[in-house]
C-alpha atoms as one frame of an Amber mdcrd trajectory, in Angstrom:
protein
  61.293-182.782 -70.835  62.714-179.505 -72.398  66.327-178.346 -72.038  64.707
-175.515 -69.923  62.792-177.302 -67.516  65.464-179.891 -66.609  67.588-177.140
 -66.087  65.287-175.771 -63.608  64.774-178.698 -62.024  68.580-179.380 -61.228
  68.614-175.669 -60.137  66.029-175.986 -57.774  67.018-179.416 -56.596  70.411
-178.136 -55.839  69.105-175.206 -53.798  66.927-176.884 -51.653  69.770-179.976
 -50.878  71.674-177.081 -49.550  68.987-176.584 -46.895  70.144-177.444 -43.312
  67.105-178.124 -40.816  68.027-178.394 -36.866  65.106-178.352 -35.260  61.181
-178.281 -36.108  58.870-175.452 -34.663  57.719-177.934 -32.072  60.932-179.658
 -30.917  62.370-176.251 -30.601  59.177-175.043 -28.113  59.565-178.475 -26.533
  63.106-176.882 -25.240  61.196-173.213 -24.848  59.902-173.756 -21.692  60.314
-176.194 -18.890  58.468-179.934 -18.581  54.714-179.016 -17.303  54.195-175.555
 -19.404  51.357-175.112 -20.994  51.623-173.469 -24.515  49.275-171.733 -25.889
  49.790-170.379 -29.707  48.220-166.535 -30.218  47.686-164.752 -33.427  48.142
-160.746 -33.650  47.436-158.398 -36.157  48.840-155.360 -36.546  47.803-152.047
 -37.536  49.809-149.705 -40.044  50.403-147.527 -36.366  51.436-150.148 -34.472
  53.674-151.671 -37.499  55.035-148.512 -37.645  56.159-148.307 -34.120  57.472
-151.605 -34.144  59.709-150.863 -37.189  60.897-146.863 -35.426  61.354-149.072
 -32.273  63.514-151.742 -33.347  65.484-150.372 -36.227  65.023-152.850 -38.556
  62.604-152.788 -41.280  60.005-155.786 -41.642  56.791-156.594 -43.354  55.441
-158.538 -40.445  51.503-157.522 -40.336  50.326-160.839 -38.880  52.279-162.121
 -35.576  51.940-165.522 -34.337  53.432-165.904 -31.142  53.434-169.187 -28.505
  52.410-168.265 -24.836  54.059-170.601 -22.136  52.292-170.057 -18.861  52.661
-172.268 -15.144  49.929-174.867 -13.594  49.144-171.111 -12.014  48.498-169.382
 -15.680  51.360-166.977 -14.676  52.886-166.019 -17.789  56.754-167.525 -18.158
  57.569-166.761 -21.974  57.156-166.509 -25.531  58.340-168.091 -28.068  58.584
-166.408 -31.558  59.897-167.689 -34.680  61.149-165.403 -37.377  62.472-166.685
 -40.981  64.743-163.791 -42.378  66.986-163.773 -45.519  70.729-163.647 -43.941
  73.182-163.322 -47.575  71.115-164.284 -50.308  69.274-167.699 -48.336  66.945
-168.245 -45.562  67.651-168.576 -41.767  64.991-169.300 -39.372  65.264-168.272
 -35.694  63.079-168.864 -32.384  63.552-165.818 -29.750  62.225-166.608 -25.987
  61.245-163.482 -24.531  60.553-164.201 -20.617  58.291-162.065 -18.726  60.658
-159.325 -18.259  60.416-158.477 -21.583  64.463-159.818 -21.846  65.801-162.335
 -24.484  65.843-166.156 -22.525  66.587-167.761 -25.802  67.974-168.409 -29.662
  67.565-171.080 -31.308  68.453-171.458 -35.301  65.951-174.483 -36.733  67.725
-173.870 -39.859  69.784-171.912 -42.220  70.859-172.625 -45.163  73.851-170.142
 -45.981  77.100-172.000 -45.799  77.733-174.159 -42.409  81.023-171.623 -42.353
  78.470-168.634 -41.613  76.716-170.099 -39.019  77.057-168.614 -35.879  78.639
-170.850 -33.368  76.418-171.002 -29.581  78.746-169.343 -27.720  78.081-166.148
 -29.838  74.101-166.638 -29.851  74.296-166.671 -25.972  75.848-163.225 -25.821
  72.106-162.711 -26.615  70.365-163.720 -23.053  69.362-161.315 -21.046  69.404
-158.598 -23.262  66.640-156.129 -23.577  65.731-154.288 -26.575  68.289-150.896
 -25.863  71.198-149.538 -28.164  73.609-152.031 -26.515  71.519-154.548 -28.859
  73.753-154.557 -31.597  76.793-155.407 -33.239  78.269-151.828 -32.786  77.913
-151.861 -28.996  77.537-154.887 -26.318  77.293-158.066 -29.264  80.636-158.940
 -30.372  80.779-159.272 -34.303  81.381-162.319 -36.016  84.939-162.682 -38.365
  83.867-164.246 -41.405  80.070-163.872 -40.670  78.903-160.777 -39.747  75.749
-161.089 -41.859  74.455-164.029 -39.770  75.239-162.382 -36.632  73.478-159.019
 -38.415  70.203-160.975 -39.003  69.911-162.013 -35.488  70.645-159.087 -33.757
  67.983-157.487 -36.133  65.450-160.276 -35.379  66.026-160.036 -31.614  65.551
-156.523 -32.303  62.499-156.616 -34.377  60.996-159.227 -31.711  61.423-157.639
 -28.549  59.852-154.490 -30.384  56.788-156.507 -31.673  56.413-158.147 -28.284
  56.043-154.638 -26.045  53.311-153.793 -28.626  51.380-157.074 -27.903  49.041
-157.521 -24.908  50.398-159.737 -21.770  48.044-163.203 -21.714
């Protein structure tokens, strides 16, 4: 083995043994939605136009042209949430996120499945549950109704914009 690719190799071994995984996709829809939901996954694609909106409405700038998106709905079929997951670079490494929007079109939950900055710029619950209930308005960020994080205000920046960029995509996307 060259100098080079052993060198890579340790590079890439060391970045990925950094990598801090909470949750999977499905244990973290297992805590989406209550016992008895049935989840159904749907797959959007977006127009240039409605991409566009998306990006005027939320702020936040995105590539997103496919959206996958997870449907809970009662023994009734009324709808009770969605679950979307969004994987977003937070400093210079990967975070990945699940936002609950309930049928109000309001923020019922955020989950991190991982992230794999430095455990120091993680945000702690108590700040990710400043998050329910909110709506996608200008309180929705760090310069109004979300208190900043000391020492993080990246990680608490990448959230906000993913709430953001969610609750955007999700008024563009058909109720089923």
């Amino acid at each position: 083995m060259t100098r080079v690719a052993l060198a890579a190799l340790v590079i890439v071994s060391a970045t990925t043994a950094g990598a801090r995984v909470f949750m999977t996709q499905q244990q973290a829809l297992a805590g989406a939605f209550p016992a008895g939901t049935k989840v159904v996954r749907q797959t959007f694609f977006l127009s240039p136009q409605q991409s566009a909106a998306a990006k005027k409405e939320s702020g936040v700038e995105f590539r997103d042209r496919m959206i996958v998106r997870y449907a809970g709905s009662d023994a009734a079929g009324t709808a009770i949430g969605y679950a979307y997951f969004d994987t977003h670079m937070v400093r210079t490494l990967p975070e990945t996120v699940m936002v609950v929007v309930g049928s109000d079109g309001r923020v019922q939950k955020v989950d991190i499945l991982s992230f794999d900055e430095p455990p120091d710029y993680m945000p702690k619950q108590r700040w990710i549950d400043q998050l329910r209930g909110r709506k996608l308005d200008d309180d929705l960020s760090l310069k109004r109704a979300i208190r900043p994080i000391t020492g993080a205000s990246l990680s608490g920046r990448a959230i906000v914009n993913a709430s953001r960029k969610i609750l955007a995509l999700h008024r563009l996307l058909p109720a089923q």
